[in-house]
C-alpha positions as CSV (number, residue, x, y, z in Angstrom):
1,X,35.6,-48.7,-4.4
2,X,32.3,-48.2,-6.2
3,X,29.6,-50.3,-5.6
4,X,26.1,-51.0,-7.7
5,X,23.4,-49.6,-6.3
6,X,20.3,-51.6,-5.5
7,X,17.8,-51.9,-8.0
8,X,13.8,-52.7,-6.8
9,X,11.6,-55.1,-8.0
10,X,8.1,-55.7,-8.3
11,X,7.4,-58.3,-5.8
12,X,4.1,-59.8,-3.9
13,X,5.1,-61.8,0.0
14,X,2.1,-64.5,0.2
15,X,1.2,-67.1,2.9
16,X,0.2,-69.7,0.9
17,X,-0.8,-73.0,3.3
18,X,1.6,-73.4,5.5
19,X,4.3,-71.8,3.7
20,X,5.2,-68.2,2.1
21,X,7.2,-67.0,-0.8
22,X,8.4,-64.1,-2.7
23,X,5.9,-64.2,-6.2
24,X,6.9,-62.3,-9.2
25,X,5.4,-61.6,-12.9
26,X,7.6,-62.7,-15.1
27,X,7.7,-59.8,-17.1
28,X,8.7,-57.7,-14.0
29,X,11.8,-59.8,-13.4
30,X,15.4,-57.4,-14.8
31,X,15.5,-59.2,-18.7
32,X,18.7,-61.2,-17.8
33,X,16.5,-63.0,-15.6
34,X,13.0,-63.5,-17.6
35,X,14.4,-66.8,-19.0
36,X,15.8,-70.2,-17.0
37,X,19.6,-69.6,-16.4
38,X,22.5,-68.5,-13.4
39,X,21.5,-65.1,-14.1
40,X,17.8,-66.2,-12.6
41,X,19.0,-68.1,-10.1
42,X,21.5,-65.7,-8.5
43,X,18.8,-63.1,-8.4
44,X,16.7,-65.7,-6.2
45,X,19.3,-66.5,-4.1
46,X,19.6,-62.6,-3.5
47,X,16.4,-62.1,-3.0
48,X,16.0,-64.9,-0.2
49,X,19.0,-64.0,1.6
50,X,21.1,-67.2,0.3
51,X,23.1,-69.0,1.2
52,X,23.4,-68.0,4.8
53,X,26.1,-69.4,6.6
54,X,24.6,-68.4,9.9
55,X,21.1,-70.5,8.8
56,X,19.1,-67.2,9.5
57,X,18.4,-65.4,6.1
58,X,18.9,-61.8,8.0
59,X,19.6,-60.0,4.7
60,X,16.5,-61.5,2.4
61,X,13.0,-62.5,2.5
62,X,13.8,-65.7,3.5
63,X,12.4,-67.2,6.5
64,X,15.6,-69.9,6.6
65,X,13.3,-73.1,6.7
66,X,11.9,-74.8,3.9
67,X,8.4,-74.0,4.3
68,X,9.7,-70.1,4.2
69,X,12.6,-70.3,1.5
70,X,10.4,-70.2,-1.4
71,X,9.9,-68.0,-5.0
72,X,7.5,-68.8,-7.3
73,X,7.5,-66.5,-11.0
74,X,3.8,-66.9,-12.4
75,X,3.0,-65.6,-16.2
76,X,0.1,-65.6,-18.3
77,X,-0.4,-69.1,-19.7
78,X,0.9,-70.1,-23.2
79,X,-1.0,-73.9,-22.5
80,X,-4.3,-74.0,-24.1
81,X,-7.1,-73.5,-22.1
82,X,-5.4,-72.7,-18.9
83,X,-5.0,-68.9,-16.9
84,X,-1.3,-69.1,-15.4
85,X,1.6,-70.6,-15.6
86,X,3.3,-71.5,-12.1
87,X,6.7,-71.9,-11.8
88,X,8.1,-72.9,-8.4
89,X,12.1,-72.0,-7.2
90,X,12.7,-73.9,-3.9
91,X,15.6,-71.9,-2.8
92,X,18.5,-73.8,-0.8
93,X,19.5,-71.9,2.9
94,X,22.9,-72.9,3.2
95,X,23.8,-73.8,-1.0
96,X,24.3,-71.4,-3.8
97,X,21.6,-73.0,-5.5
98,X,17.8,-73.3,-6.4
99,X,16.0,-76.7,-6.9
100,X,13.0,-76.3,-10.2
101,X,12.8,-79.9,-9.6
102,X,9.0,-79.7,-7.9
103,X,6.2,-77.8,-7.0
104,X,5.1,-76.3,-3.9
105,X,1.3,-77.6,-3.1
106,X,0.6,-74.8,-0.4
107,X,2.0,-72.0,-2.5
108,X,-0.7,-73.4,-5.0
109,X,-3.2,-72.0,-2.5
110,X,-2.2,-68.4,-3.7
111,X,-0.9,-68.8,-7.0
112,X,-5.3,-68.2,-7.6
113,X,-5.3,-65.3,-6.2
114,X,-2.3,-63.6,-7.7
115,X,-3.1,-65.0,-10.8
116,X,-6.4,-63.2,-10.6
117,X,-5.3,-59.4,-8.7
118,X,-2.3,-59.6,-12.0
119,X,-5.2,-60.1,-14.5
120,X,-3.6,-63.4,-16.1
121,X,-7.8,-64.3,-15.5
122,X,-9.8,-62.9,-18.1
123,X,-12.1,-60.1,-16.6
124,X,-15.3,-62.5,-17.2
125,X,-14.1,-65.3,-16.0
126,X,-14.2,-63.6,-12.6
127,X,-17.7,-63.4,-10.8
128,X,-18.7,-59.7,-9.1
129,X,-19.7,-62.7,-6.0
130,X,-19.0,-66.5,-5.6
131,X,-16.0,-68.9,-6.7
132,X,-13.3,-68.3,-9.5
133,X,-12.1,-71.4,-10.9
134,X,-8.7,-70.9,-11.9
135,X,-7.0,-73.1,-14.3
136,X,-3.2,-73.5,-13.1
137,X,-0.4,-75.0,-15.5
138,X,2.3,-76.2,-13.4
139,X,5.6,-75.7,-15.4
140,X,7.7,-77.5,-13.0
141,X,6.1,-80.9,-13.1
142,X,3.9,-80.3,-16.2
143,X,0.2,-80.6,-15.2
144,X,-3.2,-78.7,-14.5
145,X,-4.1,-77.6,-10.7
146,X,-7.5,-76.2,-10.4
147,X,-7.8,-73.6,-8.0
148,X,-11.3,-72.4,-7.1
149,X,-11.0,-68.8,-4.9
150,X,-13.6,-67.1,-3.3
151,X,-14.8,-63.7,-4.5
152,X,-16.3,-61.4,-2.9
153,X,-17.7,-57.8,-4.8
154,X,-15.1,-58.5,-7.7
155,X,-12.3,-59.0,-5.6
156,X,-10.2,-62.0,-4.3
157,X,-12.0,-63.0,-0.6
158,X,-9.1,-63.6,1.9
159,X,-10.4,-63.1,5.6
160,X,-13.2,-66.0,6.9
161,X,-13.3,-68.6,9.3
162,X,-11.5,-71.7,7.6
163,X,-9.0,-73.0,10.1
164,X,-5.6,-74.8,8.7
165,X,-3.5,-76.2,11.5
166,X,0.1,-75.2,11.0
167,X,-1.3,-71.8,10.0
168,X,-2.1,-69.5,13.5
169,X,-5.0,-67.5,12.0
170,X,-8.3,-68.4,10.1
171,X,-8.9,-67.4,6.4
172,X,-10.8,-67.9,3.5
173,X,-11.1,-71.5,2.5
174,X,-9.6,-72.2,-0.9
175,X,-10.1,-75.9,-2.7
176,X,-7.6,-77.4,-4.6
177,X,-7.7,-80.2,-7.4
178,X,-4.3,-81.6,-8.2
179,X,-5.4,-82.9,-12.2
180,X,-3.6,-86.9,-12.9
181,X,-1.1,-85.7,-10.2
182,X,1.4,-88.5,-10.9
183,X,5.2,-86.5,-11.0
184,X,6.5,-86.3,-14.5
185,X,6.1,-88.3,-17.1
186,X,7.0,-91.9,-15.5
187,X,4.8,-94.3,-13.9
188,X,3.3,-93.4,-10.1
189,X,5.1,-96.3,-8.8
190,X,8.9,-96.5,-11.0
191,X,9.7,-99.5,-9.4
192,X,7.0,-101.4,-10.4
193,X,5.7,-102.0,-7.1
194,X,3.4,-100.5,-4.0
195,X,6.6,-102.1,-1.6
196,X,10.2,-102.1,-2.2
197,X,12.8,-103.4,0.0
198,X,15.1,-100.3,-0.1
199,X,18.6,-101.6,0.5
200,X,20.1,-98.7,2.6
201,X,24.3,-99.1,3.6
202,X,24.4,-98.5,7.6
203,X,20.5,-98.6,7.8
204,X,19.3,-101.5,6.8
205,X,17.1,-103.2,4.1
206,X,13.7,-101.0,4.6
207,X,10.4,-101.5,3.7
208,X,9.7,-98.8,1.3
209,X,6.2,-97.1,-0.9
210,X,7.8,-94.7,-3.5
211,X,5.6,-92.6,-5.3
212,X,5.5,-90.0,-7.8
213,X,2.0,-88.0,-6.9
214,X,2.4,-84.9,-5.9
215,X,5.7,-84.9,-5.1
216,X,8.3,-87.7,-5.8
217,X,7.8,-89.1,-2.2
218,X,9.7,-92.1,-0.2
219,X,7.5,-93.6,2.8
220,X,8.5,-96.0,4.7
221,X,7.6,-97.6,8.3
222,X,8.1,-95.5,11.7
223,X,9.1,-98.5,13.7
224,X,11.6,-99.6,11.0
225,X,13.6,-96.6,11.6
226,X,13.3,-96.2,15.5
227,X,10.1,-94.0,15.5
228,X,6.4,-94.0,16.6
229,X,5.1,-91.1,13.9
230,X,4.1,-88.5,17.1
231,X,7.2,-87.2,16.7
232,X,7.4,-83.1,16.5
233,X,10.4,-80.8,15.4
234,X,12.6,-81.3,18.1
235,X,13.0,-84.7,18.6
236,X,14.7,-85.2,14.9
237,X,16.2,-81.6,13.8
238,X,18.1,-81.6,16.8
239,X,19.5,-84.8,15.8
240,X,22.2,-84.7,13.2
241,X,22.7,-88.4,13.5
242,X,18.9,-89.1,12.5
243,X,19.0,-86.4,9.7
244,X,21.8,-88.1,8.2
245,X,20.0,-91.1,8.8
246,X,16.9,-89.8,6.6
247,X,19.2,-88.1,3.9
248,X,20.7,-91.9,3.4
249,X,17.0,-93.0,2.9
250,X,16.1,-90.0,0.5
251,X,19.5,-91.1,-1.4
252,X,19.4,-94.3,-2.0
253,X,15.3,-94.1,-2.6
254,X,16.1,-91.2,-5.5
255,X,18.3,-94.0,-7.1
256,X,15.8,-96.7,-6.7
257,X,13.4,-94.2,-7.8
258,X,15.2,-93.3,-11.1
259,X,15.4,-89.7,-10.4
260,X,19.6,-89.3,-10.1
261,X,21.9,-92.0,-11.5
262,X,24.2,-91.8,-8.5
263,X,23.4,-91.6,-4.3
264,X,26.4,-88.3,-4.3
265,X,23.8,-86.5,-7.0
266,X,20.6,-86.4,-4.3
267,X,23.1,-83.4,-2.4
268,X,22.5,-81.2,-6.0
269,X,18.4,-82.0,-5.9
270,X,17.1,-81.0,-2.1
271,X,13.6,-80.6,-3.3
272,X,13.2,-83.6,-4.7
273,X,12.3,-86.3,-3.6
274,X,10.7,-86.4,0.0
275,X,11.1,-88.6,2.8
276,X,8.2,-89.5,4.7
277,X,7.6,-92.3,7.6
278,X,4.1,-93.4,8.5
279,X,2.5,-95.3,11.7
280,X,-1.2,-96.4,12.7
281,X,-3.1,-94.1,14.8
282,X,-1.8,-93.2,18.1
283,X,-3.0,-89.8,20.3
284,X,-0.2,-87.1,20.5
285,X,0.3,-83.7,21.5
286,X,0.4,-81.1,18.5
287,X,2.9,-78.5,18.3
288,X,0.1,-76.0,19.1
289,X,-0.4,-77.4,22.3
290,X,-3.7,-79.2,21.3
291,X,-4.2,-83.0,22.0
292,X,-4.8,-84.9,18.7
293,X,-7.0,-88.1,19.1
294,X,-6.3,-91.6,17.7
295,X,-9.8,-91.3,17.0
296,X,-9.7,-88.6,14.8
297,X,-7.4,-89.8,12.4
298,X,-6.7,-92.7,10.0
299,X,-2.9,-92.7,10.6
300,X,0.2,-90.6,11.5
301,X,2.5,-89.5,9.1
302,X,6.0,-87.3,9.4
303,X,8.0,-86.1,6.5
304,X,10.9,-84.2,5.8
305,X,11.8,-81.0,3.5
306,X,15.1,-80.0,2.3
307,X,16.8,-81.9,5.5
308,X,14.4,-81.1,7.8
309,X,11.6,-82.4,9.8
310,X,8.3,-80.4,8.0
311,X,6.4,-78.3,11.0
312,X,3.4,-79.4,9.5
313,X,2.5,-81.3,6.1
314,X,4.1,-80.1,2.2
315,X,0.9,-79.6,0.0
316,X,2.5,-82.0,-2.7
317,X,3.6,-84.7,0.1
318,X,-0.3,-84.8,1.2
319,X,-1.1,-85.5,-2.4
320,X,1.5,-88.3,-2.5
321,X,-0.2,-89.3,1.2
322,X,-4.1,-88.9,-0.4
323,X,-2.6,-90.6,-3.3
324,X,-0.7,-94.1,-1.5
325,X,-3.7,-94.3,0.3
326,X,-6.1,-95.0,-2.2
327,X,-4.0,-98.2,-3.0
328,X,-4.8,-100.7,-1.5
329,X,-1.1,-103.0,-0.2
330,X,1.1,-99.0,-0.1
331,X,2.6,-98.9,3.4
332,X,0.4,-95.7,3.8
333,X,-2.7,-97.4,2.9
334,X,-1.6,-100.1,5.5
335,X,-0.8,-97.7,8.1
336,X,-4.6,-96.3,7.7
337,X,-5.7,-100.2,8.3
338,X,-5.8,-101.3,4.4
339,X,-8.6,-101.8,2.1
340,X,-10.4,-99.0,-0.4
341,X,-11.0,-95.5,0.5
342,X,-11.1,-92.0,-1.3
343,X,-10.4,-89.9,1.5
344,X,-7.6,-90.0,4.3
345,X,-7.3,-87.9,7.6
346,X,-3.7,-88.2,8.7
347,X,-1.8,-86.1,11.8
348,X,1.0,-84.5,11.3
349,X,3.0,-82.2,13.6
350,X,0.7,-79.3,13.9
351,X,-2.3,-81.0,13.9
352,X,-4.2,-82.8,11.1
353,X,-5.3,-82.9,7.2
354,X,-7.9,-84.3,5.3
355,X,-7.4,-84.9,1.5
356,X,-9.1,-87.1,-0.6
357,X,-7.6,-88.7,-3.7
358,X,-8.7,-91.1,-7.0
359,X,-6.4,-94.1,-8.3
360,X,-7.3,-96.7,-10.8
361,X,-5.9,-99.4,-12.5
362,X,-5.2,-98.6,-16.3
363,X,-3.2,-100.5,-18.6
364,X,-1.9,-102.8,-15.8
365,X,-0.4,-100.1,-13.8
366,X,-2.0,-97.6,-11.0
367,X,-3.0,-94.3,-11.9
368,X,-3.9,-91.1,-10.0
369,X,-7.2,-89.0,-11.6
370,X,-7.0,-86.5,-9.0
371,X,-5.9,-85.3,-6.0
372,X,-8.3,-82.7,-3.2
373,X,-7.6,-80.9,-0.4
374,X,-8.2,-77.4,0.7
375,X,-6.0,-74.7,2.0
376,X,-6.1,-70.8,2.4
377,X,-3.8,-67.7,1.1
378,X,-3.6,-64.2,1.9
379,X,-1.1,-61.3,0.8
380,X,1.7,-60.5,3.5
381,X,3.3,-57.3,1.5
382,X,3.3,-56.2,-1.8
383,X,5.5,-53.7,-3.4
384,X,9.2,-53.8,-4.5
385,X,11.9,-56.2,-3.8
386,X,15.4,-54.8,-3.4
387,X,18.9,-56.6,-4.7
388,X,22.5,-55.0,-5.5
389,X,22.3,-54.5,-9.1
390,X,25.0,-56.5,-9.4
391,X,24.4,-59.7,-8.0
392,X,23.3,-61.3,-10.9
């Protein structure tokens, strides 16, 4: 029996925040796979190892959690004054499929810099020393993301001192500005309201905040659900009766939330949306070992990605935190002890996060201006990815 040989691909492995990906130019991709299609999507799932029985993604680039099953395909920008456009491929570890239903906020962090070493930033725009601002259309969800990257003698400044818990080393500090960061076209709040009561079979009738900033996000109350929001990894990936627990929450919120007509369709959209559960402040021990202070934060927040308790915090989930925030009556704005405020400290997991946020009322209804936060990106490996020819 003959078999296709492999075939290589031009390929770039970045850390962005606290999660990685495989980034491609478009117009490096085989021609089969330049445009939207099965074609595309097999070749991801190739490339990432999936889907992986075994959970371990021993024969691809995938790291077989969420943060590390990413691919992101970035192009020079067809939108008018903007320098890339940033499509985002969350690919599924144990599924023959990829979600295009969201973005990735901490592979935002590097999409700058690649954008900028692949020339999709015009020459001048780029300073011999200081910031870059890098104009970001983001083709999943539709809007701008300014990224502002530090240079340093023409080229992109990685190393530095910037310190992201969830991330083990320090790097170069890179700001982000997530532009009216409101998910799609619909309102921030689709239900009308900051609170629902979330009807949810075996659960129970849940106090609910669901968002579209950021991410599509569901929040609800820790102690609702059994929970006091210091909770690491282990005490709810280990537990397949709390993560179907959760999935019946993200289900029945989707539907609530007008993103699937039926609960069976959330199984086809992992990505989308996330699950998050929030408490006031309360000290707790860090993943890292370190001791996180009641003091130091405004409130606790856990969320889950693609099943799974998140190590740390998704970029687009801390918009949709920044974001609730802002609003005054959101169970996340309650959580932080109600009233106004721009900027949020929250722990997570592996530590804590600051991002600030804007919201007004326009037209009767809540809006989000923007969204900041800062994160840091470096390049892993670059060179050539390689796929059986024929796997796609």
């Amino acid at each position: 029996m003959t078999s296709a040989p492999q075939i290589k691909i031009p390929a770039t492995y970045m850390r962005g925040g606290t999660s990685k990906g495989v980034f491609f130019r478009l117009q490096d991709l085989p021609e089969s796979a330049q445009t939207p299609g099965q074609a595309r999507d097999n070749l991801l799932l190739r490339v990432i190892g999936s889907p992986d029985p075994y959970g371990k993604h021993t024969d691809g680039m995938g790291g077989a959690t969420s943060s590390t099953s990413k691919t992101v395909i970035l192009s020079k920008s067809e939108q008018p004054n903007h320098d890339v456009d940033y499509l985002f491929g969350q690919v599924s570890i144990d599924k023959p499929f990829v979600d295009w239903s969201g973005n990735c906020g901490n592979l935002t962090a590097a999409v700058g810099a690649f954008a900028i070493n692949s020339g999709f930033v015009d020459a001048e725009r780029v300073p011999q020393n200081g910031i870059c601002t890098v104009r970001i259309w983001q083709a999943n969800i539709k809007k701008t993301i300014i990224a502002h990257v530090p240079i340093t003698n023409g080229e992109v400044q990685e190393t530095g001192d910037f310190e992201l818990d969830g991330v083990t080393f320090p790097a170069a500090e890179v700001q982000i500005e997530f532009m009216d960061p409101a998910d799609g076209e619909g309102a921030m709040f689709p239900t009308g309201n900051l609170v629902d009561d979330l009807e949810v079979p075996g659960v129970g009738t849940l106090k609910a905040t669901m968002i579209n900033a950021g991410i599509p996000t569901i929040f609800v109350n820790a102690a609702d659900i059994g929970y006091t929001g210091t909770e690491l990894q282990e005490a709810i990936n280990g537990d397949d009766k709390a993560l179907a627990m959760f999935e019946t929450i993200r289900a029945y919120g989707a539907k609530a939330m007008g993103l699937i007509a039926t609960v069976e369709e959330a199984a086809a959209r992992q990505h989308t949306p996330k699950v998050a559960f929030v408490a006031a402040p309360k000290g707790y021990g860090a993943s890292s070992g370190k001791h996180v202070d009641a003091g130091e934060i405004d409130l606790l927040v856990r969320a889950l990605s693609m099943g799974k308790l998140h190590h740390a915090m998704m970029g687009t989930a801390a918009v949709a935190i920044g974001t609730a925030a802002a609003i005054p009556g959101t169970l996340v704005n309650l959580a932080a002890g109600g009233g106004e405020r721009s900027v949020v400290n929250f722990g997570h997991p592996s530590g804590t996060l600051r991002v600030g946020a804007e919201a007004e009322i326009a037209h009767g209804e809540w809006t989000a201006t923007k969204a900041i936060m800062s994160r840091s990106a470096r390049i892993l490996m670059e060179g050539w990815v390689r796929v059986p020819g024929d796997c796609f």
